[in-house]
N, C-alpha and C positions, 0 to 999 in steps of 0.2 A: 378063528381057531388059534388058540394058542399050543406052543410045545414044549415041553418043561425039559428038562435037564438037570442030574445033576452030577456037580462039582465036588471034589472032596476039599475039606476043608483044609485051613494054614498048620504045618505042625507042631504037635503040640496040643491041638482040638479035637474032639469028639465029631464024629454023624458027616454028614453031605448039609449041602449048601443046595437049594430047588434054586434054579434062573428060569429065565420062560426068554421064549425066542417070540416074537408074537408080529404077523402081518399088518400093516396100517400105511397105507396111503401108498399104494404098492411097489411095499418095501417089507420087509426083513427089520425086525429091532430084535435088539438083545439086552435084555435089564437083568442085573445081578439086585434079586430082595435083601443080601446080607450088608450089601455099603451102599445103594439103589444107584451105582453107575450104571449109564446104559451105552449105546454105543446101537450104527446098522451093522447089517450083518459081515459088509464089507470093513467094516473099521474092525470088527471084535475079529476078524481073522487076520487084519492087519499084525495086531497086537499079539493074537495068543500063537498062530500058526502062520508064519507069512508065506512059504512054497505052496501053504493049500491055496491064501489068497490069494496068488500066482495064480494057477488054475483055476480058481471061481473066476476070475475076473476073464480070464480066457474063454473060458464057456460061454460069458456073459454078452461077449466081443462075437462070438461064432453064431451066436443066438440073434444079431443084432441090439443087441441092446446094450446102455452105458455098460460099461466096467464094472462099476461101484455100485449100481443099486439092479433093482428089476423094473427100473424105468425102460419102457419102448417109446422110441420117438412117433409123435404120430401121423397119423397115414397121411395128413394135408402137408408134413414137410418134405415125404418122399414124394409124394406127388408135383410140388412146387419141382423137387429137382430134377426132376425124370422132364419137367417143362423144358428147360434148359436145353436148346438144341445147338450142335455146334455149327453152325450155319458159316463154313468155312470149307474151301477144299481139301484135301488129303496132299502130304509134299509129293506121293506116290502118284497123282493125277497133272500136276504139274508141266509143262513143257519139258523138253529136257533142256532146255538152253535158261530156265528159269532160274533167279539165283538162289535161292533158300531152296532147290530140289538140287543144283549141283555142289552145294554146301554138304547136304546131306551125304551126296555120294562120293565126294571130296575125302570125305569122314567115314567112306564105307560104315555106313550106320544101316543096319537090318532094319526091318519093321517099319519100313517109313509111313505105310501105312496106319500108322498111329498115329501119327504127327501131323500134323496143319500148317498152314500159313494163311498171316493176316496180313495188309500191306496199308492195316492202320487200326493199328493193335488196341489202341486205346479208346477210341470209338467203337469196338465192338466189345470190348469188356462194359463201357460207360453202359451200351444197349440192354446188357445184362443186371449189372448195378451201377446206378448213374451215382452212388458216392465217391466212384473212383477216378475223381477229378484228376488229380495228376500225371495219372499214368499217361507215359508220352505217347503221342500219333504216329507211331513210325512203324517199318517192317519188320513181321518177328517171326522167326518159327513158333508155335504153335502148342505147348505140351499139356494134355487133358488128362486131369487127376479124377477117375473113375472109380465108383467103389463097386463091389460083386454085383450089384444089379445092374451098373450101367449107367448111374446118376451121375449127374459132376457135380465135382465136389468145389473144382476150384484150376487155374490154370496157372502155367508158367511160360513166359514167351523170351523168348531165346532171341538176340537183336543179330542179324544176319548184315547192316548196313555197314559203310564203313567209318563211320563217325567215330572220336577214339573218345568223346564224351559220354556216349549212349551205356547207359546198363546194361551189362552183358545180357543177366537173368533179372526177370521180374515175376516176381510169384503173389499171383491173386486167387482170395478163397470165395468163394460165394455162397457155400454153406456153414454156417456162423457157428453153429452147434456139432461140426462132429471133425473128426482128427483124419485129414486125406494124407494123402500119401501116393506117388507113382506107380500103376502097374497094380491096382486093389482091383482092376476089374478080370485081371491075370492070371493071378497066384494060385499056384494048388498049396492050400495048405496043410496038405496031406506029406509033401517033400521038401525037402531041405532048398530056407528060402537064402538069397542074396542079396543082402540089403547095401545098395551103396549111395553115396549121397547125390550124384545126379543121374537124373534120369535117364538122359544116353548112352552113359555107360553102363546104365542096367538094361538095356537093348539087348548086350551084345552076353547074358548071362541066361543059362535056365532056369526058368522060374526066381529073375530078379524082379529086384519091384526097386525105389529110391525112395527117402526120407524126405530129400529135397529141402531143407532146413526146417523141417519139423523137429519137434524132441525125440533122439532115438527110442526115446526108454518105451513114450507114447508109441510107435508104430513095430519094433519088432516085440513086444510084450508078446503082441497077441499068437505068435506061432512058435510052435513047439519045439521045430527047430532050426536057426539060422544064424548065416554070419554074417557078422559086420564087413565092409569091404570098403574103407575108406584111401585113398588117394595116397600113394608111395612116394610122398614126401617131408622125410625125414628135418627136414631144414625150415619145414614149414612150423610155427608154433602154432596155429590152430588144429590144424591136425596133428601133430604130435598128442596136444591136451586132449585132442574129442578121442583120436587111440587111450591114452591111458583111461580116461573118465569109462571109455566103452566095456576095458579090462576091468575095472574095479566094480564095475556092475553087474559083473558076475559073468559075460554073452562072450561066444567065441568071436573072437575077431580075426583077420590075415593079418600077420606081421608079415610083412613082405622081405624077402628071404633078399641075399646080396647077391645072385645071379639075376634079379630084377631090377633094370635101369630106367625103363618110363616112369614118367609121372602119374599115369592114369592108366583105365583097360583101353581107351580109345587109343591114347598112344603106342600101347603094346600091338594093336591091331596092325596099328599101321605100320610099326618093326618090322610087320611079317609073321608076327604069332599068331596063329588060328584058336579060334573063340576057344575051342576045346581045350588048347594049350593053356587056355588063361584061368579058365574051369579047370585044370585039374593041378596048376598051380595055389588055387586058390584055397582046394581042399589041403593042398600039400603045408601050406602055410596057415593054416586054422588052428588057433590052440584058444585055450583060457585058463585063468588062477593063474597059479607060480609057474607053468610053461610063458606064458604070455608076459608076463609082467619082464621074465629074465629077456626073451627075445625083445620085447620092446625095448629095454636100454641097452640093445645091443643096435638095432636099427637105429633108433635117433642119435646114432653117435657118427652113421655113416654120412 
């Protein structure tokens, strides 16, 4: 089936221009017969209308399926994931004299229930994908990147030893084709999400989820509405830049106001600020455009 369309011509010109949008390889094309460029259906919206391609590609994301095309991944690769078991305990089942469970509570960190421990981190990843030679042998907390149905996507293990060589964070994907992210098995994306870059500090937020050194653009695209919530400090250059980069992309971000002196939401916890306080500073500091751009060179000066 093909769908015609037409275009009015350059001015100056006479009549409509016919294009045809036409199904093949189940995808979307769009060919113009007057200069015969073609383009998928996701590029020609790139180009002609980019806030609808915003939402196409969102739908397409809510659908399961890529962004960019009406590709659905197929049933053997959710199946492969849905294999994946975390054959690990919970920090919440742990002793209480255990160290990665009084780490946890040390940290007043909610949810520990989400969270695992390995006490040889790298041999159970290997069991999963044995390309992951390097990854060291040691004890780690546990963080499992789930998407809506429950599959894992991919892990991040948090090193609780006291080695001051060991990787803090180490983050492995196991799913090679699709974009994970913290807290995907979570989220309502019905309400305003909280995106911040580690995952413990997305704990202690409603309805946060973590990037986790993903590309921003890649994980909060998909929902309608959300703020960035990166790390309140100003002296830092990488986040300085990932604040401005996240401003000029158009998405609301917290500039974190000058009655806020932690470096992090975990920090703020442990101040004495209750989660609520930290949520509803957070709204309080949400801006974007020219609100956001003027606060942020007023932050990174403090």
């Amino acid at each position: 089936m093909t769908f015609k369309i037409a275009v009015p011509r350059a001015p100056g010109t006479v009549g409509l221009i016919t294009e045809h949008v036409t199904p093949k390889k189940n995808d979307f094309y769009y060919k113009c017969h007057n200069c015969g460029i073609g383009h998928t259906i996701y590029k020609f919206l790139e180009i002609v209308a980019p806030v609808l391609c915003r939402e196409y590609a969102l739908e397409r994301w809510r659908a399961g399926e890529n962004g960019h095309s009406n590709y659905t991944k197929p049933d053997e690769v959710a199946i492969a994931r849905q294999a994946i078991k975390i054959s690990l305990p919970r920090i919440s089942e742990l002793d209480a004299d255990h160290a990665a469970r009084k780490y946890c509570e040390g940290r007043l960190l909610p949810h520990t229930n989400r969270l695992y421990f390995s006490d040889s981190f790298g041999d159970w990843v290997r069991g999963i994908d044995p390309t992951y030679s390097t990854v060291p042998n040691d004890e780690r907390i546990v963080i499992p990147f789930l998407n809506k149905s429950g599959e894992l996507l991919g892990v991040q293990g948090r090193a609780i030893g006291g080695s001051k060589s060991a990787i803090r964070y180490i983050t492995v994907k196991f799913a090679k084709d699709g974009r994970m992210f913290f807290g995907g098995d979570t989220v309502d994306y019905s309400r305003r999400v909280y995106a911040t870059e580690g995952p413990l500090d997305s704990l202690f937020l409603d309805n946060g989820i973590a990037f986790a050194g993903s590309e921003v653009g890649d994980v909060v695209r998909r929902f309608n509405d959300v703020v960035i919530v990166l790390d309140n400090e100003p002296r830092n250059r990488e986040i300085v830049e990932a604040t401005r980069e996240a401003i000029e992309a158009g998405y609301q971000v917290c500039v974190w106001g000058a009655g806020i002196l932690e470096k992090d939401i975990n920090d703020m916890i442990l101040s004495g600020k209750s989660r609520r306080e930290i949520q509803d500073a957070i709204d309080r500091y949400s801006c974007s455009g020219m609100e956001a751009r003027l606060k942020w060179s007023q932050w990174k000066k403090v």
